[in-house]
N, C-alpha and C positions, 0 to 999 in steps of 0.2 A: 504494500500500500504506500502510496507517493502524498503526502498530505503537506503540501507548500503552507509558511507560515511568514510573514513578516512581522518583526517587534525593534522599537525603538527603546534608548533605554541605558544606562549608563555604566561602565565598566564598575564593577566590585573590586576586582584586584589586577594588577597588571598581568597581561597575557602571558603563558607559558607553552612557549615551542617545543618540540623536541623532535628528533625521527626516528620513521622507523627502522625495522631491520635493514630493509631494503633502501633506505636513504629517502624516504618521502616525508618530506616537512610535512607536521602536525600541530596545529596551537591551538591551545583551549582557554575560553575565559566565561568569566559568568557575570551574567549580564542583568542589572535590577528595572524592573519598569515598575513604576507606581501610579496605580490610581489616586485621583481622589477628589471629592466630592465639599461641597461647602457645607460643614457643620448647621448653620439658621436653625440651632433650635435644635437638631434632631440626637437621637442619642446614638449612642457610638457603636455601629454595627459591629458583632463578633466577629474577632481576630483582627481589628481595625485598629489605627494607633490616630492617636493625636498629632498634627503636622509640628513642624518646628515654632509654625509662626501662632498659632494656637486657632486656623482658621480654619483648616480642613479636617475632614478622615483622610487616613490613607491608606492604601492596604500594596504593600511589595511586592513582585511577584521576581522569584530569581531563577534564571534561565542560563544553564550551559550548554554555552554554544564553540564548536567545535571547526573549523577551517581547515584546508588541506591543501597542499602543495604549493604556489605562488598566491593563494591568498593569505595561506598561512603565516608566509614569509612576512609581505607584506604589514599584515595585522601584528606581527610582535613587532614589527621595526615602528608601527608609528603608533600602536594604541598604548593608552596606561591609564593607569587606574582613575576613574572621575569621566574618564570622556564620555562624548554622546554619541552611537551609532546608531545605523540603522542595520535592521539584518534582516535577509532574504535567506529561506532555506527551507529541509525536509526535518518535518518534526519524527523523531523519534523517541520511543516510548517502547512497550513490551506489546506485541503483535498476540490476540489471542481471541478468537473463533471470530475473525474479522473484526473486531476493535482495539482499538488503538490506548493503551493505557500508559500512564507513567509507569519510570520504570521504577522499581520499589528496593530499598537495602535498609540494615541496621547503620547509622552512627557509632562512632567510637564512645558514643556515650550511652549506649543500649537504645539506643529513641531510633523508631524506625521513622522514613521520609521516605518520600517521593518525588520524581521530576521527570518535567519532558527536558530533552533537549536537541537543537537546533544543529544540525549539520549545514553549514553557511554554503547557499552559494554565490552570495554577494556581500558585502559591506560596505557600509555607505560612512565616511566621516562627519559626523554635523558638527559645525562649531569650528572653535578653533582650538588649539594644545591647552588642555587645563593649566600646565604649571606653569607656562610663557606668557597666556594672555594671545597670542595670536592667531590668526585666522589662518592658521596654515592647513589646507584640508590636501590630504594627499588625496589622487585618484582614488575612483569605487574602481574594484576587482571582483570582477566575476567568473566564476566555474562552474560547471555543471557538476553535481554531488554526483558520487559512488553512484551508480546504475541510471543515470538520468539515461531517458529515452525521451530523442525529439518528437513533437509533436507529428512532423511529417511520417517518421518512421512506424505509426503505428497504421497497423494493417486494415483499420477500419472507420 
């Protein structure tokens, strides 16, 4: 199942590359989007948090997302922790009787969690370098993810 996702949204921690056996650059970063909504009154829906400024609810949502080969590259040389991207990709999650779930593990602190996450095959810069202040946006890089099938290719 091919389930294309776009999310915009801010780096948590600076991106981490590494390759593989076979020498194919890999980085992974996890990425927070938050909603939120104007307080006026209302009470503060469950697992929601107070904003900083004390105006909104918010509620985070943290998303690892994954890049490979020359976007990969790319994404360590110029992301770091704070910035704003955008991501285009295949949601991944645990495949089972044709639905699509998070995938599920224990923490190192016995607390089980779940999450999807984003196999990129675009990123978009918005903004400029958190820690310069500048509007330096590198190019977007695009890749077709592990098994993309073009649209033309398909037999029907």
């Amino acid at each position: 199942m091919y389930l294309e996702v776009t999310a915009i949204g801010n780096l948590g921690s600076d991106p981490e590359m590494r390759y593989t056996e076979s020498g194919v650059a890999v980085t992974n970063f996890s990425l927070a989007t938050t909603k939120r909504i104007r307080k006026n009154d209302k009470p503060c829906p469950v697992g929601w948090k107070e904003s900083y400024n004390g105006k909104h609810w918010e509620l985070t949502t943290w998303i690892r997302v994954t890049a490979w080969r020359g976007l990969a590259e790319t994404c360590n040389q110029y992301l770091e922790k704070g910035r704003t991207v955008f991501v285009k990709g295949e949601l991944n999650g645990t495949a089972e009787n044709g639905t699509q779930n998070p995938r599920v593990w224990t923490g190192n602190d016995g607390v089980a969690r779940a999450s999807f996450e984003i196999t990129a095959s675009t990123v978009k810069f918005v903004g400029g370098n958190k820690s310069s202040g500048e509007n330096t946006n590198a190019p977007a890089v695009s890749e077709p993810p592990p098994g993309f099938v073009e649209e033309n290719d398909i037999p029907f």
